[in-house]
C-alpha positions in Angstrom: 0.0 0.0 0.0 1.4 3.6 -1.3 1.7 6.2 1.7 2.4 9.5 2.1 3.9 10.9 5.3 2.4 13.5 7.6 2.6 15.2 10.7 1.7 16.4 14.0 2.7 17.9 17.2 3.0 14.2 18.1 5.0 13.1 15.6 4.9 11.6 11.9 2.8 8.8 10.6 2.3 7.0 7.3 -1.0 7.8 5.9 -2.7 5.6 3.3 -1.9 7.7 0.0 -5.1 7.5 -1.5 -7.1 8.2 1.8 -8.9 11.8 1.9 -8.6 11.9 5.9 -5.4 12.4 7.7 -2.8 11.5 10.3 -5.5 13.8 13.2 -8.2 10.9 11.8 -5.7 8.0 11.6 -4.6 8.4 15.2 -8.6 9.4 16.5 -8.9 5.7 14.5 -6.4 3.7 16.8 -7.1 5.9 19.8 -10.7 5.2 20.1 -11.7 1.7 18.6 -13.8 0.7 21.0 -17.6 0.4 19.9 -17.5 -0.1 16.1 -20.6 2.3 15.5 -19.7 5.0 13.2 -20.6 8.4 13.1 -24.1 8.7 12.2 -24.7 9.7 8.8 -27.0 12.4 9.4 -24.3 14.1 12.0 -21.8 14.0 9.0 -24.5 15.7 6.6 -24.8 18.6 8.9 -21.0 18.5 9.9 -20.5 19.3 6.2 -23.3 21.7 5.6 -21.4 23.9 8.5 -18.5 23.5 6.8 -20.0 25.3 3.2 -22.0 27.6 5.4 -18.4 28.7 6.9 -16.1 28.5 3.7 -19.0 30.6 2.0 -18.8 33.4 4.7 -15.5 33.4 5.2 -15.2 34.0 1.3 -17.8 36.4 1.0 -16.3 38.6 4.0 -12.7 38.1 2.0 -11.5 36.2 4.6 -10.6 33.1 2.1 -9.5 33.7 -0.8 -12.0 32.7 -3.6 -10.6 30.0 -5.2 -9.6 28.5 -2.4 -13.3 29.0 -1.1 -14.8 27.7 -4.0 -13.1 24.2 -3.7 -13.6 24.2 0.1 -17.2 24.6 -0.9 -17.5 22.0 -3.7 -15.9 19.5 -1.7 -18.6 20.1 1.3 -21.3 20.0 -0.9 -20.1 16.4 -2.2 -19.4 15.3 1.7 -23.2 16.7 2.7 -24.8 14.3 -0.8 -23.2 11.4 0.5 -19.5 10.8 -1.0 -16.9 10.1 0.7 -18.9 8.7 3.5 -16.2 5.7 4.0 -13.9 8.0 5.0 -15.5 9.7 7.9 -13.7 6.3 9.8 -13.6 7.7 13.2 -16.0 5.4 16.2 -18.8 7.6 17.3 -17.5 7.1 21.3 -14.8 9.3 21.4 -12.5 11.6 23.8 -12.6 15.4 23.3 -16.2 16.3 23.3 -16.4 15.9 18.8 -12.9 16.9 17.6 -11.7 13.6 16.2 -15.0 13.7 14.3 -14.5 17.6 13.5 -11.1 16.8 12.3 -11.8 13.8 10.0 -14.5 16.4 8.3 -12.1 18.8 7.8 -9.3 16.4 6.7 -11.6 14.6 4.1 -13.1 18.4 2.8 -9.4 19.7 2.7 -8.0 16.7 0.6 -11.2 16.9 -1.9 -10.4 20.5 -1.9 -6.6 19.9 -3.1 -8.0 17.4 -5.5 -9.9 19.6 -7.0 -7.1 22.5 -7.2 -4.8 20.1 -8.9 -2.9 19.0 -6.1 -1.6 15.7 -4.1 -3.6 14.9 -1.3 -1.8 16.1 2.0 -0.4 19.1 0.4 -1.9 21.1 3.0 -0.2 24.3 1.8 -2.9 24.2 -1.1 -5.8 23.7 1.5 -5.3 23.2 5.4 -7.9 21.4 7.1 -7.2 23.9 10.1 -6.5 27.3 8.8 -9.2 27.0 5.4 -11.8 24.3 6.6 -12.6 25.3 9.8 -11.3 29.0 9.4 -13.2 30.9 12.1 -15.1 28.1 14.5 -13.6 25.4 16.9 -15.2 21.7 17.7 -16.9 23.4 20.4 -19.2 25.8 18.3 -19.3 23.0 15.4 -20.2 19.9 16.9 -22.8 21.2 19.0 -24.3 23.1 16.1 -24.3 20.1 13.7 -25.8 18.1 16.6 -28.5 20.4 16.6 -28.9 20.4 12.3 -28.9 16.3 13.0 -31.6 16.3 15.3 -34.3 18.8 13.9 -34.0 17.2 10.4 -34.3 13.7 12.3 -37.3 15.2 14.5 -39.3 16.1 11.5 -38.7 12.4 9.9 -40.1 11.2 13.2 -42.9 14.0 13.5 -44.3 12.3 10.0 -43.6 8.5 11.2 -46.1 9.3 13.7 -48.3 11.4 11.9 -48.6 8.3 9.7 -49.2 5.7 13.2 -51.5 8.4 14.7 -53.7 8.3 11.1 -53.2 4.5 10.9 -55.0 4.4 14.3 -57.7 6.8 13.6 -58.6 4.9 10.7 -59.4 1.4 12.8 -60.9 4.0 15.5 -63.3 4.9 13.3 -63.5 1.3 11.7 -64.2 -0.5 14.6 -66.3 2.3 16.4 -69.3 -0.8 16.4 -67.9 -3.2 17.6 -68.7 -3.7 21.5 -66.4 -6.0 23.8 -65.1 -6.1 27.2 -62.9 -3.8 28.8 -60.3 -4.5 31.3 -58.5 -3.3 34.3 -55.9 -4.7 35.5 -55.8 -7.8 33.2 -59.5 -8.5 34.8 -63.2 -8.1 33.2 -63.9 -4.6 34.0 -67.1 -2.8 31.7 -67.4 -3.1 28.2 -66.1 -0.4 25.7 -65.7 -0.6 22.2 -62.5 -1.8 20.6 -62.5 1.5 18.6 -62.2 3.1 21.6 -59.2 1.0 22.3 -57.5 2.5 19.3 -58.5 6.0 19.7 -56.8 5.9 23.1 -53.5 5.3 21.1 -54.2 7.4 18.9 -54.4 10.2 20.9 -51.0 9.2 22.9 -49.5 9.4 19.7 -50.8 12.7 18.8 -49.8 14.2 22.2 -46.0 12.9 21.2 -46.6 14.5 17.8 -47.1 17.6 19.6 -43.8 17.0 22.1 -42.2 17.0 18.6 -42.8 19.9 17.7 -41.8 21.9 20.8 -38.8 20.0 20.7 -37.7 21.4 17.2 -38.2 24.8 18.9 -36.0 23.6 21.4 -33.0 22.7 18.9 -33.3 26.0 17.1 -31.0 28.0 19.3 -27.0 27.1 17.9 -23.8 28.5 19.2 -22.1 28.6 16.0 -19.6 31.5 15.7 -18.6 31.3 19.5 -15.7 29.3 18.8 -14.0 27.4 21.8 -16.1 28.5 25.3 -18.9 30.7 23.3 -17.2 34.3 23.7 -16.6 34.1 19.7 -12.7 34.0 20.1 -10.8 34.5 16.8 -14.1 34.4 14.8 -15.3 37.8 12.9 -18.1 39.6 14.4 -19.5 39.8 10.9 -18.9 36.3 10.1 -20.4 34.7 13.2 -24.3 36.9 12.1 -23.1 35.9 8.6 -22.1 32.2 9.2 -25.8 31.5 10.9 -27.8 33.2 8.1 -26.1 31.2 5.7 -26.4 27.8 7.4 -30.0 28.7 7.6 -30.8 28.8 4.0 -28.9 26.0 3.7 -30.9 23.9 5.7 -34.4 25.8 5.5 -34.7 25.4 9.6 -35.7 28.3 11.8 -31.9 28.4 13.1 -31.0 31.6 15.3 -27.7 32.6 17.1 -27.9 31.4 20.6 -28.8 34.4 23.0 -25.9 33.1 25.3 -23.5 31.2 23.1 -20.9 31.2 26.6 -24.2 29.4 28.0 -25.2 27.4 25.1 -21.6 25.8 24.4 -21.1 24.4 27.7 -24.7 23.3 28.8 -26.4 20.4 26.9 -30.0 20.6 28.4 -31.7 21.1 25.3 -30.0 17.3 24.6 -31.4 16.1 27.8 -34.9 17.1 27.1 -35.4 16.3 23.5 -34.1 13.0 24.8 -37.1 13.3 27.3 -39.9 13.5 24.5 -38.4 10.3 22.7 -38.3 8.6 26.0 -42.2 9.1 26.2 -43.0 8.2 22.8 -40.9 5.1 23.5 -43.3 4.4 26.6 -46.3 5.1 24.3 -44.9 2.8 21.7 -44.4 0.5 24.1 -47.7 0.1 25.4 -49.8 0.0 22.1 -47.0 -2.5 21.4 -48.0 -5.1 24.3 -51.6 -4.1 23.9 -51.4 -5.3 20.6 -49.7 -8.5 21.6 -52.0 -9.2 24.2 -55.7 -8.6 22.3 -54.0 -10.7 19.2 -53.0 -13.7 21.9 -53.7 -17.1 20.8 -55.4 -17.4 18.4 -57.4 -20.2 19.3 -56.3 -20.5 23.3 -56.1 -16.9 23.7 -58.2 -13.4 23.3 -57.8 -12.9 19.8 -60.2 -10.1 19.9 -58.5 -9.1 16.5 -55.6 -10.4 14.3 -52.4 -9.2 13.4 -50.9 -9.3 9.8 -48.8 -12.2 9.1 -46.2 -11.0 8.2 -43.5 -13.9 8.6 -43.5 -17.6 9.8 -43.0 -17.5 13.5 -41.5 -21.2 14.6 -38.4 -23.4 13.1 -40.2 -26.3 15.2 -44.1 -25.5 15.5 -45.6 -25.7 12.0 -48.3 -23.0 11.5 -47.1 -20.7 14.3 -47.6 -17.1 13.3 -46.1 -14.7 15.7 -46.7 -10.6 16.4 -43.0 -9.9 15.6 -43.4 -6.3 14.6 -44.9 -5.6 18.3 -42.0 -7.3 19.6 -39.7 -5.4 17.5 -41.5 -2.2 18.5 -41.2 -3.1 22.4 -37.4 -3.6 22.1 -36.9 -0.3 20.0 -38.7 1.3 22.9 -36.4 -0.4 25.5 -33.5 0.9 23.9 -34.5 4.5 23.7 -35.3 4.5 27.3 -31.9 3.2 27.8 -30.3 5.5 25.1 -32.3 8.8 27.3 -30.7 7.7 30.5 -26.9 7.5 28.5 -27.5 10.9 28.0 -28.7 12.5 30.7 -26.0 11.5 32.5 -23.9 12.6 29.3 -25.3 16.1 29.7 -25.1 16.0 33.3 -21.0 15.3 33.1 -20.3 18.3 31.3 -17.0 20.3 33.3 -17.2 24.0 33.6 -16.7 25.9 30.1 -17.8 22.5 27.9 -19.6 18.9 28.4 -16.7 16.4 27.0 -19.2 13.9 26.5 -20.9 15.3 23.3 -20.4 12.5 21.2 -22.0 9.9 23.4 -25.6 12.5 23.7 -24.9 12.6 19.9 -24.6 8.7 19.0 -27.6 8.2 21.4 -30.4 11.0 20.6 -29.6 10.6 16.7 -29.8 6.7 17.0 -32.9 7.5 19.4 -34.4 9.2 16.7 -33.3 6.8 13.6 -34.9 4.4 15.5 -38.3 5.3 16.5 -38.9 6.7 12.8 -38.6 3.2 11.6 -40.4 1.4 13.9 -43.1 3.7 13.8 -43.4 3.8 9.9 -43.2 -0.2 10.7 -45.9 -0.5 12.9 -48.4 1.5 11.2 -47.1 0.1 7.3 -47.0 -3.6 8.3 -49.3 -3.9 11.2 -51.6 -1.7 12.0 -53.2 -1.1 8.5 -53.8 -4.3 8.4 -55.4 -5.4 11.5 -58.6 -7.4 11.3 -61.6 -7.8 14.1 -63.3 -10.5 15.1 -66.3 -9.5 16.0 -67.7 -12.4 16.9 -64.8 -13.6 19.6 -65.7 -9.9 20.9 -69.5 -10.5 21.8 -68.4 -14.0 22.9 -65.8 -13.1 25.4 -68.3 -9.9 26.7 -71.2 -12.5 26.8 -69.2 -14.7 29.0 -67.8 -12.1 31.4 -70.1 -10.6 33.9 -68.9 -6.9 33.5 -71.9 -5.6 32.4 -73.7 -5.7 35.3 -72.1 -2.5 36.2 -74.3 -0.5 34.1 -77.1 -2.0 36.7 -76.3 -1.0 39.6 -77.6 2.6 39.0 -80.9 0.8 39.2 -80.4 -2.5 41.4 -77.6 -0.9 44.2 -74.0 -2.7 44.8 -75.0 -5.5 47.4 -78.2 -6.8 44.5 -75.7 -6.9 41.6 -73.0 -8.6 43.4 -75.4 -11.0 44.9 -76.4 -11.5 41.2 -72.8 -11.7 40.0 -72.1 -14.6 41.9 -75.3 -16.7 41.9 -74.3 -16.3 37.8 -70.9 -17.6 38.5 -71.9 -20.7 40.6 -74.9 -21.2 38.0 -72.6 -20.9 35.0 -74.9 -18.6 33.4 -74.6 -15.0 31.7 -76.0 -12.4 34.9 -78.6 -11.1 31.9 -80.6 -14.2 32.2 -80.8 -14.0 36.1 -82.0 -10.1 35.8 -84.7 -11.1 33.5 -85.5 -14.5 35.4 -85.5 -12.7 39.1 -88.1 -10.4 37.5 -85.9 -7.2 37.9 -86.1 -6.4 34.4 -87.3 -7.2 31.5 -85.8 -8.5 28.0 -86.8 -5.3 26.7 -85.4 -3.2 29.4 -81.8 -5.5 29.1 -81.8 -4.8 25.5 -81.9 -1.2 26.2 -79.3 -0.9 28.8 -77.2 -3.4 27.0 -76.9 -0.9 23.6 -73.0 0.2 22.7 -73.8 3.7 22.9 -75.2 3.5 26.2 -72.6 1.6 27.5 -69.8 3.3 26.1 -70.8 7.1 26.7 -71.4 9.2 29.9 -74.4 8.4 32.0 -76.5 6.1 33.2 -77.0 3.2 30.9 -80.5 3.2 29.5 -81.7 6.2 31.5 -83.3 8.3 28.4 -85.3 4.4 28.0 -87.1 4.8 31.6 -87.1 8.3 31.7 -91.1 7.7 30.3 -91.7 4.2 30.2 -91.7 3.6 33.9 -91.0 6.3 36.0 -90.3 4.2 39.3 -87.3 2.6 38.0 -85.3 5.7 36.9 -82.4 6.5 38.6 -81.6 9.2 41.2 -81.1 12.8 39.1 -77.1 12.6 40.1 -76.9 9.4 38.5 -78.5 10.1 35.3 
């Protein structure tokens, strides 16, 4: 293998001749092999998009000379559309809070840049990775600022994964608004409700973590690019630091602004912490539709099988047949590792030392994959299981018939002590409590039927009030009741 021979305030190392990073990268390399996980794509997009945003102020402002600028540019641009994504080698768990991976950017953009000037990669006299790539700005204004690019473009991938869910949901709400079962509490019979009620419910979580999305957007909004090494702007133009923002800005089309407090900004990583939050709790809502899903699917001859899941693969290399609900269970351990990824970085963003938090790129590796994460599983759930969900309406009416929950809606009219008398003379009898009301003369079939309808039981009120209100007076309830 051809080298080429650079150096350091270490020392000299060989570097692959071909390779667009350098002898900062190739050390970073050895120095931190440890987890294997690169840097996340979507961090190296907006690493580079910084990098134009800065080359193209610091040329307008004539602080880089054009041609120069222009090539610095160019070679961004190809960095932020995907190339050269091999080369960005350094392991996402590294020492000094981002530089390895600031360096490696500015390496692979200043030896693209020399390429395209016409000269040998490492001739850093042509383009240096320090004094022309990141020309005005430090690892502490850059990382943190890319980190923030990453998120909200990740956020609003996410935002639209559950937008998709929340719809998916809304659209068995509505389609199984009819059909009446029992409700439980506490894995027991509890009153009936309708199984498009069971879906609204997660529908609505998901909405309120739509919403959670959006605030935390505003949240990432605020960057403390220009502010160079603690925030105070050190050896960065004043004109370049407004200039620098504005650009990155159009770049990206995001509502970015210049922190109020970039001293504050670069060495607190709050905002981290609670856009970790909001994934947390749509993790926990995920989560829970999830097992609910596994649960009302169970069987499906010896369990509840209230409705049934999309087959989507064969589910046993030993039991012929067996189908299982494997994109809940994928769901449920995507949810598990977010909550896991959250706590990572809040103590991430609760280590950070005086002037700057040294543990940027483990918040970084953990929110973005956070955020990777739940976008797919979301788009999974609703795509290949939720859309196609099927009732059985019939298992529904069979399992309510066989409870004896709906003797709630009764006791308006009977009292507690009569309807748990009832409740267990129909358990020892081994028949449905509706055939002891109308066979103890307390009501009538009629007056069963009534009470009994979905919209009665699964609205406010009494159950069957409006019915009695006329037809016999003596059996209404009392006013508070009704």
């Amino acid at each position: 293998m051809q080298t080429r021979k650079e150096k350091d305030l270490i020392g000299e190392l060989e570097v692959p001749r071909e390779a667009y990073y350098g002898i900062h990268t190739l050390r970073a390399r050895s120095n931190f092999a440890v987890s294997g996980f690169g840097v996340h794509p979507d961090l190296i997009w907006a690493l580079a998009l910084v990098k134009k945003a800065a080359a193209t102020a610091n040329t307008e402002l004539g602080l880089l000379d054009r041609q120069r600028g222009a090539a610095i540019i160019q070679a961004a641009e190809e960095l932020a559309a995907g190339m050269y994504r091999d080369q960005i080698v350094v392991d996402a768990l590294q020492g000094g809070a981002g530089t390895s991976t600031n360096m490696n950017v500015n390496e692979v953009i200043a030896n693209r840049a020399i390429e395209l000037l016409g000269g040998e990669k490492g001739n850093y006299a042509i383009v240096h990775p320090l004094d022309h790539v990141n020309l005005g700005q430090s690892t502490n204004d850059v990382y943190p600022t890319a980190l923030r690019v990453a998120a909200i473009k990740l956020v609003r991938a996410l935002a639209q994964a559950m937008a998709r869910l929340q719809g998916a949901l809304q659209a068995k709400e509505k389609e199984f608004a009819g059909i009446l079962k029992i409700g439980r509490t506490e894995l027991q019979d509890a009153v009936p409700v309708t199984l498009g009620q069971e879906f609204g419910a997660w529908a609505e979580a998901v909405a309120r973590d739509w919403w959670r999305l959006y605030k935390a957007e505003e949240r990432l909004r605020q960057v403390n690019l220009g502010g160079t090494a603690v925030g105070t702007g050190l050896n960065a133009s004043r004109r370049y630091i407004y200039r620098v923002i504005e650009i990155l800005r159009e770049l990206t089309g995001f509502g970015l602004a210049r922190a109020e407090n970039s001293f504050e900004a670069t060495q607190n990583a709050d905002i981290f912490a609670e856009v970790s939050g909001f994934l947390k709790t749509a993790a926990v809502n995920l989560a829970k539709i999830a097992g609910d899903l596994r649960l009302l699917s169970s069987g499906p001859r010896a369990g509840l099988a209230e409705i049934r899941l999309p087959e989507v693969q064969a589910g046993s290399s030993i039991m012929p047949g067996k189908v299982n609900p494997v994109i809940p269970e994928m769901v449920t351990q995507v949810a598990y590792q977010v909550m896991a990824n959250d706590v990572a970085v809040n103590m991430a963003a609760a280590s950070g030392c005086l002037e700057l938090n040294a543990f940027l790129p483990l918040i970084a590796h953990n929110l973005l994959h956070s955020l990777t994460l739940l976008t797919n599983a979301a788009h999974l759930l609703a795509e290949r299981c939720v859309q196609g969900i099927v009732a059985d309406p019939g298992r529904c009416r069979e399992l309510l018939a066989a409870s004896q929950g709906v003797i709630t809606a009764f006791v308006p009219y009977i009292g507690y002590e009569k309807a748990t008398e009832l409740v267990t003379k129909a358990v020892a009898l081994g028949r449905p409590v509706t055939e002891l009301l109308v066979t103890e003369g307390l009501f009538t079939q009629d007056e069963v039927a009534a009470i009994l309808q979905p919209q009665e039981l699964t609205t406010p009120g009494v159950a069957g009030a409006r019915y009695f209100r006329n037809r016999r007076p003596g059996r209404n309830p009392p006013e508070s009741e009704r």
